[in-house]
Backbone as numpy.savetxt, mean C-alpha at the origin, in Angstrom:
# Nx Ny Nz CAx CAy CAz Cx Cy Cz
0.91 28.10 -11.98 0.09 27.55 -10.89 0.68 26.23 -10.43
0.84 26.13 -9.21 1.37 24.61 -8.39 0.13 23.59 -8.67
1.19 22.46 -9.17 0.05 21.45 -9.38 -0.32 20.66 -8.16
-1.32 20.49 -8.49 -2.43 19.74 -6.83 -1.45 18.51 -6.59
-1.05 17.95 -5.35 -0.25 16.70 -5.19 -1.21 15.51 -5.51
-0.58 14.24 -5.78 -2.22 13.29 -5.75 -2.45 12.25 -4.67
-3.20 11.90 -4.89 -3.71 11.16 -3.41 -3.31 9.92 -3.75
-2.93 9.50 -2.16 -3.33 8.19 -1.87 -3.91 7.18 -2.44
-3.68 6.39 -3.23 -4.65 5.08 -3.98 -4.63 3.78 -3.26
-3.57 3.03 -3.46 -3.61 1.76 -2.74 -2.56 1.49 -1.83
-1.99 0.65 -1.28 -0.95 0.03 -0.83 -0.70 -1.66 -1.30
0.26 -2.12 -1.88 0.61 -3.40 -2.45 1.35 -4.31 -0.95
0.76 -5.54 -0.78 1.30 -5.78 0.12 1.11 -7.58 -0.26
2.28 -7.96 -0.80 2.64 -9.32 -0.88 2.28 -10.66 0.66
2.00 -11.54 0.22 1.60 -12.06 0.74 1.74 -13.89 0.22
2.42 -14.93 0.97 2.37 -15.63 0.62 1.45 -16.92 0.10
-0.39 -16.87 0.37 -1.15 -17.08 0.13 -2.48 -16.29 0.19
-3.49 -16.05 -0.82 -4.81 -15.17 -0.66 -5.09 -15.46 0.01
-5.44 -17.05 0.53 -6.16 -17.55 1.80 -6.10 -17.46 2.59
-4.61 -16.81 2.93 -4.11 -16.80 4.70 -4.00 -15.52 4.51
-4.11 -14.55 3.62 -4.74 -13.04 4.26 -5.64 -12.61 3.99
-6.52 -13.64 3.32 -8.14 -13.51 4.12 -8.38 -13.92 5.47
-7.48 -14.51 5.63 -8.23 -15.81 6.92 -7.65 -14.50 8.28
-6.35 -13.81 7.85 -5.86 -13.19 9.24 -6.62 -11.64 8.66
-6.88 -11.11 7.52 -7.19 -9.77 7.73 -9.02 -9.92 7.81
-9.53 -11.25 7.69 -11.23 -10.97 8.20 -10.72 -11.18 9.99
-10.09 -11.94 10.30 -9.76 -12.13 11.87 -9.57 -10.79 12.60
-9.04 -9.75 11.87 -8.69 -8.18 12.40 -9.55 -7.19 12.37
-11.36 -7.90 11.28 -12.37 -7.05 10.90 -12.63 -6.84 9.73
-11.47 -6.52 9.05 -11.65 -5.96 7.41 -12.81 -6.65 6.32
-13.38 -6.21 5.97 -13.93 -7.13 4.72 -13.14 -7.04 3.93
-13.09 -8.44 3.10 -12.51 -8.58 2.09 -13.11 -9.26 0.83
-12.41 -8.39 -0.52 -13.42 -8.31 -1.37 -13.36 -10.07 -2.34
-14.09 -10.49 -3.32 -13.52 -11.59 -3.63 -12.06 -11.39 -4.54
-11.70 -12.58 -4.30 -10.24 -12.94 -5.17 -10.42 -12.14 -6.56
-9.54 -11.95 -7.47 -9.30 -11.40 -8.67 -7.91 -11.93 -9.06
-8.15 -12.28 -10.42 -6.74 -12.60 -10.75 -6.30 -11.73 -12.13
-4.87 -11.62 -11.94 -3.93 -10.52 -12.99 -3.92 -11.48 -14.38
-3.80 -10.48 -15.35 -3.47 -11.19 -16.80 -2.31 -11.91 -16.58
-1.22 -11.52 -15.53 0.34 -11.64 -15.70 0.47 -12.68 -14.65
-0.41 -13.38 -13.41 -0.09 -14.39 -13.12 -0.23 -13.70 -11.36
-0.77 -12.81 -11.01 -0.87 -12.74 -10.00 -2.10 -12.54 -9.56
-2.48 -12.61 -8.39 -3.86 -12.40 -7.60 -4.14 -11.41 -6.46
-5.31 -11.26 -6.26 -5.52 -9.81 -5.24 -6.71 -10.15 -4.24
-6.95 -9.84 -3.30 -8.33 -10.26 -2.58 -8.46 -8.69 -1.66
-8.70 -7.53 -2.00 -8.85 -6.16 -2.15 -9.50 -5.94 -0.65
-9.26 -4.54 0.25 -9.77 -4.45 1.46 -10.11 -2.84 0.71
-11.32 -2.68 0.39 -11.42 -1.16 0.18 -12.07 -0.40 1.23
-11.57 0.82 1.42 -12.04 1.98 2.47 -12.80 3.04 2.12
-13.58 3.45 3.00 -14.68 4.33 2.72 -14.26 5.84 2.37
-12.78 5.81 2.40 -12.20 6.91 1.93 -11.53 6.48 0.52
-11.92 5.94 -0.14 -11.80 5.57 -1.57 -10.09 4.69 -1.75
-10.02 4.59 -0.30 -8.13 3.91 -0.78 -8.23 2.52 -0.85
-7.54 1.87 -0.56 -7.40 0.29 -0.48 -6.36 -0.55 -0.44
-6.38 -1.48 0.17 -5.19 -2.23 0.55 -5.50 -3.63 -0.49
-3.98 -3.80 -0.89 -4.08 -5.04 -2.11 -2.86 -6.22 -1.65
-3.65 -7.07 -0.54 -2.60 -8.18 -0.76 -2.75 -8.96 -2.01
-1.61 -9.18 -2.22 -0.89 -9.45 -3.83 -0.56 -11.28 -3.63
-0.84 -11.80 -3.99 -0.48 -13.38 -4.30 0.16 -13.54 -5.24
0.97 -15.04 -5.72 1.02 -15.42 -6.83 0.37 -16.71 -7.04
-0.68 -16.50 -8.31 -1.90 -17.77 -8.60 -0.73 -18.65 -9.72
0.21 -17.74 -10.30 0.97 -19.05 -11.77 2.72 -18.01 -11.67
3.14 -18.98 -11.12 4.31 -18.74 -11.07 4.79 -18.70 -12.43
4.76 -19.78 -13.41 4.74 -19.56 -14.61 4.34 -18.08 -15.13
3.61 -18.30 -15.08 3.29 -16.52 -15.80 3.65 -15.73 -15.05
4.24 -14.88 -13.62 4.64 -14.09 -13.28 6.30 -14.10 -14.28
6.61 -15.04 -14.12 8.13 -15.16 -15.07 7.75 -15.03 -15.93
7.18 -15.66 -16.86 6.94 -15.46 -17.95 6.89 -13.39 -18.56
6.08 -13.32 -17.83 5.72 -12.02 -17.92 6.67 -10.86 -16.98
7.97 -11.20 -16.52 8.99 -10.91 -16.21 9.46 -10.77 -17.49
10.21 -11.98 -18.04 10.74 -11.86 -18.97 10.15 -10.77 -20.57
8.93 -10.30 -20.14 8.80 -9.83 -21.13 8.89 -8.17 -20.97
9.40 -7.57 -19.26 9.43 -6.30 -19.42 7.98 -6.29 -18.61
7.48 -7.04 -18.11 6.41 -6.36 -16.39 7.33 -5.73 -15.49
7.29 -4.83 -15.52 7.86 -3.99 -14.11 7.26 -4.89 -12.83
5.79 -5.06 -12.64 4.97 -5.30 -11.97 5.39 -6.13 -11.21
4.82 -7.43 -12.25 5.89 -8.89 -11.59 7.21 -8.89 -11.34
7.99 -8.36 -11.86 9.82 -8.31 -11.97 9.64 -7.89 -10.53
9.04 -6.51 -10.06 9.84 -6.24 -8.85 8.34 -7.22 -7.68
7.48 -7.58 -7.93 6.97 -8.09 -6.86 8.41 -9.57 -6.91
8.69 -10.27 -8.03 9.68 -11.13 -7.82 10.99 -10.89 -6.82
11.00 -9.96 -7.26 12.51 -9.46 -6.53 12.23 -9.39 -5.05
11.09 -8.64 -4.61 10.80 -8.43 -3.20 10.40 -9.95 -2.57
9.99 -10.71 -3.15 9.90 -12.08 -2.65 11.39 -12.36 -2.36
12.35 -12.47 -3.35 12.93 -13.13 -3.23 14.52 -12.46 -1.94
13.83 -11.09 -2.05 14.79 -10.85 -0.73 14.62 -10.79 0.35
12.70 -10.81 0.85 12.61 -10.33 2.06 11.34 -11.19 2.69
11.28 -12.39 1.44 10.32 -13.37 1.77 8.68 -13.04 1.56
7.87 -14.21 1.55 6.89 -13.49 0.62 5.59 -13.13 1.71
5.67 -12.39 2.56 4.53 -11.39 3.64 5.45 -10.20 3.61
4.89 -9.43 2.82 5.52 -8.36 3.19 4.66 -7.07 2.99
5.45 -5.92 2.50 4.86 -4.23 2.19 5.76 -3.85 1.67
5.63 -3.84 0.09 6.55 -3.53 -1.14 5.76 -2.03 -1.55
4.86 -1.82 -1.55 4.82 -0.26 -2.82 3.47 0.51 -2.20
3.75 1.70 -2.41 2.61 2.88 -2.01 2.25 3.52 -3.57
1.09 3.23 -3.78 0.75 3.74 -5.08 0.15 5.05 -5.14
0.12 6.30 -5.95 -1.04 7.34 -6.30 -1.25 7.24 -7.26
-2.82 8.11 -7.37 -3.44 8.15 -8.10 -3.05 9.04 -9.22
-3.29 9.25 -10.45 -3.33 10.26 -11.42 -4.45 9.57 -12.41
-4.27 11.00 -13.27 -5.41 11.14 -14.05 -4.45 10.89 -15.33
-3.42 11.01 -15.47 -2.16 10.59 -16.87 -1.60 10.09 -16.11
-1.21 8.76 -16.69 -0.44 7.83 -16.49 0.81 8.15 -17.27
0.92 8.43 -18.14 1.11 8.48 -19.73 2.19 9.81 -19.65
1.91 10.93 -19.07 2.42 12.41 -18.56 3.08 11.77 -17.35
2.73 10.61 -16.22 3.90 10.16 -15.62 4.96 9.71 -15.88
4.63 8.78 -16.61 5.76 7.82 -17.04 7.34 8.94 -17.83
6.68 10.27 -18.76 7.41 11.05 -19.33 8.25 11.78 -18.03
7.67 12.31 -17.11 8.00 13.06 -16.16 8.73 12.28 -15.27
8.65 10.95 -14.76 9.73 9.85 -13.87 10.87 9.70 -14.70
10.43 9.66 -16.33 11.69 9.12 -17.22 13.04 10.53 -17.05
12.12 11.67 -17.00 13.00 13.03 -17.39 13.54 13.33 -15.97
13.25 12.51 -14.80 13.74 12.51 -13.54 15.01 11.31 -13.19
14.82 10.54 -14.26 15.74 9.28 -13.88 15.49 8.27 -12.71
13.89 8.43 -12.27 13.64 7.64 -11.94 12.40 6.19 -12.10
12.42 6.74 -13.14 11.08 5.70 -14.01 12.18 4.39 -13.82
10.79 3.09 -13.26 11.43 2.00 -12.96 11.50 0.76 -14.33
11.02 1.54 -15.33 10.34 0.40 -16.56 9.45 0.71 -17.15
9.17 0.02 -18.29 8.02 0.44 -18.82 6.78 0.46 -18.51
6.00 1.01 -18.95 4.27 1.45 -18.56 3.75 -0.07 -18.52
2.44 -0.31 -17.59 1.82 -1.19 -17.78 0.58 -0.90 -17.72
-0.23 -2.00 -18.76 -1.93 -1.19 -19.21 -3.08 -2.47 -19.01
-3.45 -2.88 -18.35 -4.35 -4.36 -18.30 -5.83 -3.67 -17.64
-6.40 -4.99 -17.46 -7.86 -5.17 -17.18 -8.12 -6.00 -16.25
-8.78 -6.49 -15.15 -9.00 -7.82 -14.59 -10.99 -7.66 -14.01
-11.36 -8.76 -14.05 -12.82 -8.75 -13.76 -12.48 -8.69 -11.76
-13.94 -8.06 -11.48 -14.32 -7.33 -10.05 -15.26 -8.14 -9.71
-15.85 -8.87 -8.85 -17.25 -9.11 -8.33 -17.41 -9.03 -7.18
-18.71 -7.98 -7.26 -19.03 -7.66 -6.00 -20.22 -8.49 -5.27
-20.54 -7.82 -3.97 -20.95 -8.76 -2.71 -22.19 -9.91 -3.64
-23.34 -8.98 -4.28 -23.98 -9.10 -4.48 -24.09 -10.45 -5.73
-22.65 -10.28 -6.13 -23.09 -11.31 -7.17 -22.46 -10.60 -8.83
-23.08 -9.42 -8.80 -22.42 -8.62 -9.89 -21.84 -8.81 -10.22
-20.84 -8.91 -12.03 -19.42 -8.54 -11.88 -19.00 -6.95 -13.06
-17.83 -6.46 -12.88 -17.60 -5.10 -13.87 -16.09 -5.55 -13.78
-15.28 -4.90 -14.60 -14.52 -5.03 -15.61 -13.30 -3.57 -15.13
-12.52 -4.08 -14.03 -11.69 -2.87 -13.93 -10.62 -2.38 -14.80
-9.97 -1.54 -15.04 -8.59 -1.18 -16.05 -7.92 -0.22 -15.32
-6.66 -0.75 -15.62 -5.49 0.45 -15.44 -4.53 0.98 -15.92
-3.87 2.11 -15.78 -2.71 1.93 -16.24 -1.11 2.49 -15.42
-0.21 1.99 -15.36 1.05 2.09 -14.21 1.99 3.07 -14.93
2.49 3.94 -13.80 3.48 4.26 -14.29 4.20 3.80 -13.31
5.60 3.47 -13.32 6.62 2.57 -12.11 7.59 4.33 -11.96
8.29 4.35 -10.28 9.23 4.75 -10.15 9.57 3.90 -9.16
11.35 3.99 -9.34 11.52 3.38 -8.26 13.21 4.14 -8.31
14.01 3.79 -6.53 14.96 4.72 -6.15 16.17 3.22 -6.34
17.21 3.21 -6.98 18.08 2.37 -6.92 18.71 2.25 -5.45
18.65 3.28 -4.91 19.27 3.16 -3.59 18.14 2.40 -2.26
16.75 2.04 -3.08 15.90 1.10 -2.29 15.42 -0.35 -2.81
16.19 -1.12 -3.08 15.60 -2.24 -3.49 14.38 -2.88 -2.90
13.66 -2.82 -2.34 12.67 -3.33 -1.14 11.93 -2.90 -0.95
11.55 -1.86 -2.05 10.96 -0.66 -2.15 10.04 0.02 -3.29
9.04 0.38 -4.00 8.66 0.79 -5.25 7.75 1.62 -4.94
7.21 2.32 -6.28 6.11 3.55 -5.96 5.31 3.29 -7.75
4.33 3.15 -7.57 3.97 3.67 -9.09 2.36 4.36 -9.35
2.46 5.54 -9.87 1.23 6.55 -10.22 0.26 5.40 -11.06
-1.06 5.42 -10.83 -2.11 4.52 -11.34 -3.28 5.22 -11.76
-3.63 5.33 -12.80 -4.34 5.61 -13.66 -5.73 4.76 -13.84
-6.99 4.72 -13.34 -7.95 4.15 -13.80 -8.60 3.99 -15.09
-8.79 3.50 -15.67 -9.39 3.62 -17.30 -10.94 2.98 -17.35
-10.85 2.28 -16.38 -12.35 1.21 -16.30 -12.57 1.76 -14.78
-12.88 2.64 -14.46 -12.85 2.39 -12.61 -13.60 1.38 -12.12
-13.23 1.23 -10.92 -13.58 0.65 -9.97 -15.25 1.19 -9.45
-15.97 0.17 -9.24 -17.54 0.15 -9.28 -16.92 1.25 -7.86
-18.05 2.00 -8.29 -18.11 3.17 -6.83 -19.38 2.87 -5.73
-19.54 2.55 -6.01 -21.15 1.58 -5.31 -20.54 0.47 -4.46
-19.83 0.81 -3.43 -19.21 -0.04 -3.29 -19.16 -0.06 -1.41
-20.18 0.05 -1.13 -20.83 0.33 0.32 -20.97 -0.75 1.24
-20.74 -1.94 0.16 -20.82 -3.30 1.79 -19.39 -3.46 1.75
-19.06 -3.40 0.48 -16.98 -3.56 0.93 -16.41 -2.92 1.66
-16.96 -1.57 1.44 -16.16 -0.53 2.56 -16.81 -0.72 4.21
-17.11 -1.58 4.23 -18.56 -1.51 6.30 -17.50 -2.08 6.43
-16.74 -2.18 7.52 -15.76 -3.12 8.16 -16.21 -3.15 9.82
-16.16 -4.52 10.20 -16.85 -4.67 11.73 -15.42 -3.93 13.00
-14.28 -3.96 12.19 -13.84 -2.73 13.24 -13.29 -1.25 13.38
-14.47 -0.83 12.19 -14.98 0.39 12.43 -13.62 1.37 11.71
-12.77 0.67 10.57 -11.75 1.00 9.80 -12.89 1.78 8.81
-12.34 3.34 8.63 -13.03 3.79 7.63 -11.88 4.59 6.50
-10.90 4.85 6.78 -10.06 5.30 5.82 -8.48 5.05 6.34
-7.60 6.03 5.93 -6.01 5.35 5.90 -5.64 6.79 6.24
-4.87 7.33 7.68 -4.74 8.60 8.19 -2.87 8.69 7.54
-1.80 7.32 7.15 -0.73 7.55 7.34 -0.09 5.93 6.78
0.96 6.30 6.57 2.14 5.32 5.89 3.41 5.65 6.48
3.63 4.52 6.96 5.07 5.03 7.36 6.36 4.11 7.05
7.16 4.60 6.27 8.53 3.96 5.60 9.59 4.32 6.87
10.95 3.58 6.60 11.96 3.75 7.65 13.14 3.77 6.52
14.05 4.62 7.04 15.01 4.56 7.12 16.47 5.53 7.64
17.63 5.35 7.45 18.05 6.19 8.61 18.21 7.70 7.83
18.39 7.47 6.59 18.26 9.18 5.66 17.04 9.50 5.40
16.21 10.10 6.00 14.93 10.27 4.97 15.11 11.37 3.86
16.03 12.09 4.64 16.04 13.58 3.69 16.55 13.26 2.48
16.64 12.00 2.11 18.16 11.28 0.66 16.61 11.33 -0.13
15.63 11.15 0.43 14.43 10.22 -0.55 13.51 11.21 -0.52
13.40 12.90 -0.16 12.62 13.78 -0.39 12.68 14.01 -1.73
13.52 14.40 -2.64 13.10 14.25 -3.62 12.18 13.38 -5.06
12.39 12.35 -4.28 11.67 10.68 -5.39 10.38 11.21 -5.04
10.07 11.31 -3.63 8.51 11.48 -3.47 7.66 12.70 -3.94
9.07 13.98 -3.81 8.34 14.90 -4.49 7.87 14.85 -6.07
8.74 14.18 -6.70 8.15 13.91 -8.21 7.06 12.96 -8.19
7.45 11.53 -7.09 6.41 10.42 -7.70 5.14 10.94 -7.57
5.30 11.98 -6.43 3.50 12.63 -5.59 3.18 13.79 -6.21
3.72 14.28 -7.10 3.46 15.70 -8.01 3.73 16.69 -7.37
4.69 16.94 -6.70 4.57 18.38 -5.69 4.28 18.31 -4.37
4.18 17.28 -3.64 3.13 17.35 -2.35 3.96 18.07 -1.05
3.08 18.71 -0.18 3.87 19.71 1.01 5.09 18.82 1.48
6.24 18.87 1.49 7.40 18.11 2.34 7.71 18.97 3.39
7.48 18.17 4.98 8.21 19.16 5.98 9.04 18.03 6.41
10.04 18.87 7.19 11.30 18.21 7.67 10.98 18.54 9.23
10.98 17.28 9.90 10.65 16.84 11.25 11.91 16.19 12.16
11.41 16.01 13.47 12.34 15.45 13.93 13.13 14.24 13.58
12.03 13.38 13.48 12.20 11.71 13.18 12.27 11.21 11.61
12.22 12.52 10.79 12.17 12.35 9.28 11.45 13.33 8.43
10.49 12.56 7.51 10.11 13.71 6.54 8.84 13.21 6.84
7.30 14.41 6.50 6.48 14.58 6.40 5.93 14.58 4.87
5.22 13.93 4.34 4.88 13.98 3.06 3.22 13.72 2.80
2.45 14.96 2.58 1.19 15.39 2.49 0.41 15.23 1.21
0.44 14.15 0.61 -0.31 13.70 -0.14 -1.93 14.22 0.11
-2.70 14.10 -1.68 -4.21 14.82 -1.33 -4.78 14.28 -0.27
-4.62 13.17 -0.01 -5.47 12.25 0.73 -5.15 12.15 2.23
-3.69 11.78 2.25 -3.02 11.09 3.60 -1.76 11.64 3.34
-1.17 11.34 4.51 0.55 11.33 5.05 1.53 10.18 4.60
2.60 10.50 3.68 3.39 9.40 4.07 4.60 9.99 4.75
4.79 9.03 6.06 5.89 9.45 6.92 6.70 8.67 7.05
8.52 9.13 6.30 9.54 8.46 6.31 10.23 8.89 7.36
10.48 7.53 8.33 10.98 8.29 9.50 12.25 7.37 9.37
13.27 8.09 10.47 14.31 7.51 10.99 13.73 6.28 11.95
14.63 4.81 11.63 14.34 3.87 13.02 13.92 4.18 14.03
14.83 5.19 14.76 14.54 5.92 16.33 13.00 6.37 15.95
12.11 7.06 14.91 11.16 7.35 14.68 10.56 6.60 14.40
10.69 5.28 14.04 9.38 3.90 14.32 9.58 3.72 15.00
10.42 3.43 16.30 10.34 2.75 17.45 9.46 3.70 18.35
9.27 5.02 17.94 8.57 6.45 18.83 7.40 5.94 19.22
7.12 6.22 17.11 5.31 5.80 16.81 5.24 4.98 17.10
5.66 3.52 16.46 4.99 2.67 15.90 5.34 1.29 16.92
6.60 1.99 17.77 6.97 0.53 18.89 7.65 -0.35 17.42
8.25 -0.07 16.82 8.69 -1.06 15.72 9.43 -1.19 15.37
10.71 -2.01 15.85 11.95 -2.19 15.54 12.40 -2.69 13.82
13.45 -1.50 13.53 13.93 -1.75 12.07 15.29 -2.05 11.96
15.98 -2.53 10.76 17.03 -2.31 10.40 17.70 -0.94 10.37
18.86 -0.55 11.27 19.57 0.63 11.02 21.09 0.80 9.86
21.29 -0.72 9.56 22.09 -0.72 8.93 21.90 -0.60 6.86
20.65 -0.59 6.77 20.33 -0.72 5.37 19.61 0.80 4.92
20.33 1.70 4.32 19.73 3.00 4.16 18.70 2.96 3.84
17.91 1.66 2.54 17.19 2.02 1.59 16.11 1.70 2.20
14.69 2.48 1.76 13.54 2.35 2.22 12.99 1.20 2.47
12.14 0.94 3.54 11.52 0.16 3.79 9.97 0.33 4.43
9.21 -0.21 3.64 7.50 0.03 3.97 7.39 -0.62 5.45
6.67 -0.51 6.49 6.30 -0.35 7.79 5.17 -1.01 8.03
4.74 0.44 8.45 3.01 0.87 9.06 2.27 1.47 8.54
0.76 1.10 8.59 -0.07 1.92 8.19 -1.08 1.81 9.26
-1.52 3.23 9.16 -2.39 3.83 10.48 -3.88 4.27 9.64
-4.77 3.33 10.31 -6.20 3.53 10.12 -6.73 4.41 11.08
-7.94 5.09 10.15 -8.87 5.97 10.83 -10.06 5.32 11.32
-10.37 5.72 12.89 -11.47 4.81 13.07 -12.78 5.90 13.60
-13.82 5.51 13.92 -14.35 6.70 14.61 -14.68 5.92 16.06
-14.50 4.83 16.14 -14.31 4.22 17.52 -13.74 3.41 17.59
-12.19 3.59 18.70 -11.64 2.62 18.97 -11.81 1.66 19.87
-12.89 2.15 20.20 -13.47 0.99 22.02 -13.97 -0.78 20.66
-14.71 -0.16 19.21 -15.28 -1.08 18.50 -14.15 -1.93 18.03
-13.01 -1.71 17.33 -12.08 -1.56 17.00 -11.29 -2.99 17.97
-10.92 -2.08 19.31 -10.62 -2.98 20.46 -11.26 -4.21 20.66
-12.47 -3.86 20.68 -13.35 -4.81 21.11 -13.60 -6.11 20.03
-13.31 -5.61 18.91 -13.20 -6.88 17.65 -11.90 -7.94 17.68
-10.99 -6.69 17.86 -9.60 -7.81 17.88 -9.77 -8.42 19.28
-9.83 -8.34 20.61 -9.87 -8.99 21.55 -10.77 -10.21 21.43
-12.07 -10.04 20.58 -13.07 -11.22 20.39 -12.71 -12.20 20.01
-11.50 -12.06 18.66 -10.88 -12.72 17.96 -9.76 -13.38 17.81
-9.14 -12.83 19.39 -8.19 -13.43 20.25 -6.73 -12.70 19.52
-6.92 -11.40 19.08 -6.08 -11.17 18.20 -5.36 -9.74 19.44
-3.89 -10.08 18.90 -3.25 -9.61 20.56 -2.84 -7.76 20.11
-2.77 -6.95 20.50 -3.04 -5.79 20.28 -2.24 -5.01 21.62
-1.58 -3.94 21.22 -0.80 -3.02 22.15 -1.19 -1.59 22.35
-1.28 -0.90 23.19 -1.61 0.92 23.00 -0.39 1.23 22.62
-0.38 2.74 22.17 0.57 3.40 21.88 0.34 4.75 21.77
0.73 6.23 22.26 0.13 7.61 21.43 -1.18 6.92 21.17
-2.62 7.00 21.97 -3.59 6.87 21.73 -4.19 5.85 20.49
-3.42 5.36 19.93 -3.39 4.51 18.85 -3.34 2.86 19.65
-4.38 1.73 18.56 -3.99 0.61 19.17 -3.14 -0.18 17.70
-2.18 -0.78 18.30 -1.23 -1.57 17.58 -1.14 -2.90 17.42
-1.03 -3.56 16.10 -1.29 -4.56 15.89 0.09 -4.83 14.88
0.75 -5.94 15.66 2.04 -6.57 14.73 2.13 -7.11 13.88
2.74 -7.08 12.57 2.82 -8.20 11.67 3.09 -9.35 11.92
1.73 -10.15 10.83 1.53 -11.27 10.78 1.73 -12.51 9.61
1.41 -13.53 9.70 1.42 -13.99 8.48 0.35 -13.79 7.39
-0.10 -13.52 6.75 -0.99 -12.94 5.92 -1.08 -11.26 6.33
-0.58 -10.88 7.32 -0.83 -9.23 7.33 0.78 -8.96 7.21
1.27 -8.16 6.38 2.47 -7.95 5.84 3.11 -6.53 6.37
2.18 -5.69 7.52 2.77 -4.57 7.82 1.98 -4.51 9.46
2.53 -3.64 9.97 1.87 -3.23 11.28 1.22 -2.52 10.89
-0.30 -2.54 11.60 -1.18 -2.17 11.06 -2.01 -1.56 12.66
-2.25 0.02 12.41 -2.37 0.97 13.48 -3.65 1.42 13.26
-4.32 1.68 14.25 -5.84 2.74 14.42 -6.06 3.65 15.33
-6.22 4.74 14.95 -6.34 5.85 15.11 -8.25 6.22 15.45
-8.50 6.78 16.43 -9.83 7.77 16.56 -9.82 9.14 16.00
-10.42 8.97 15.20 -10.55 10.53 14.56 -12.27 11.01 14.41
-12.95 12.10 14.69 -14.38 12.54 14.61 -14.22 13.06 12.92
């Protein structure tokens, strides 16, 4: 029997202060959840969606301890370090899924040759709107493609989940209710069909004009050729660097007139595109960030 592909979990998206991507992703609508900080020296201020995914701009609260905890074999920190240090710190480093074994990943990336490091297993406290707090856990498995430095993937395992009650985080005032698409660039996509077919367990791969199609439970990730972000996404890339590079992500809305009407309030400058409205990277927003009408 073909195993089910897995879904969509988060997106990691570095950022050179929590404060300034709170300050630009409440400016775009999103709620955002409070700060959280990592055992290992980093921080998160969480945008969760009513389709259970979520976006994690990533800070660093102790530089000290991100090294520190480099040096000891964090995959985590090592490559959020690395992506700072090549491509500056706003960016869109890693597309995570979900699994239910972490543990059966890590064996299965290793027997692929592409496991990026060892497993990682922590905890960090949650508090929600209300005041509450609960006690999340996880656990990582890393892959990553040597031929993408700029680039990572790792299967995530819940052990403590995440409070599911989680209904004022997910209301967003512009009408963002889930994540329709991801889109990576580069000029081979067909080099990197395989990484995704292992990191995603199997998931449908079609071969398209502008790149590859990759059908995760949840959502799409679409590695396109440059010429294929500039299609979608109006988004000029590097053509000279094969290795992957994270993009865009395209929200589901059920009205884009609300949508429109938030970022214009907020003086926040916005383009059409393929029925989609487009919004450029910023400082605190680390990717172009797209919405879609869907019923």
């Amino acid at each position: 029997m073909k195993p089910l592909p897995y879904p969509l979990d988060h997106l990691v998206l570095p950022t050179f202060k929590i404060a300034s991507a709170r300050e630009r992703l409440g400016k775009l609508g999103f709620t955002v959840a409070a700060d959280a900080r990592h055992p290992f020296g980093t921080e998160n201020a969480c945008i969760f969606l009513a389709d259970k995914t979520y976006l994690e701009p990533l800070g660093v609260a102790s530089r000290e301890e991100c090294e520190s905890a480099t040096l000891e074999g964090n995959v985590f920190t090592a490559r959020d370090q690395a992506y700072r240090f090549r491509q500056g710190e706003d960016g869109f480093s890693a597309v995570v899924f979900g699994t239910p074994d972490a543990a059966a990943d890590d064996e299965r990336l290793r027997a692929h040759a592409i496991s990026a490091g060892r497993m990682l297993e922590f905890t960090r406290p949650m508090q929600m709107p209300d005041g509450s707090k609960s006690t999340a856990g996880f656990r990582l498995a890393f892959a990553a493609d040597l031929r993408s430095p700029d680039f990572f993937s790792f299967c995530c395992e819940r052990i403590n989940p995440l409070p599911t009650d989680r209904d004022a985080l997910e209301r967003h005032a512009n009408g963002a209710i889930g994540l329709i698409e991801v889109a990576l660039s580069t000029p081979e996509p067909a080099a990197f069909a395989e990484f995704f077919d292992k990191v995603a367990n199997g998931p449908k791969i079609t071969q398209q004009s502008f790149g590859l199609m990759i059908e995760a439970a949840n959502a799409r990730i679409a590695v396109l050729t440059p010429q294929g972000m500039e299609a979608f996404y109006d988004l000029p890339v590097p053509s000279d660097d094969s290795g992957l590079r994270a993009g865009a992500i395209l929200f589901r809305t059920r009205d884009l007139s609300v949508t429109a009407a938030h970022l214009a309030g907020n003086g926040v400058s916005y383009t059409h595109k393929n029925h989609r409205i487009l919004v450029r990277a910023a400082p605190g927003q680390g990717a172009l960030f797209a919405f879609e009408e869907t019923q």
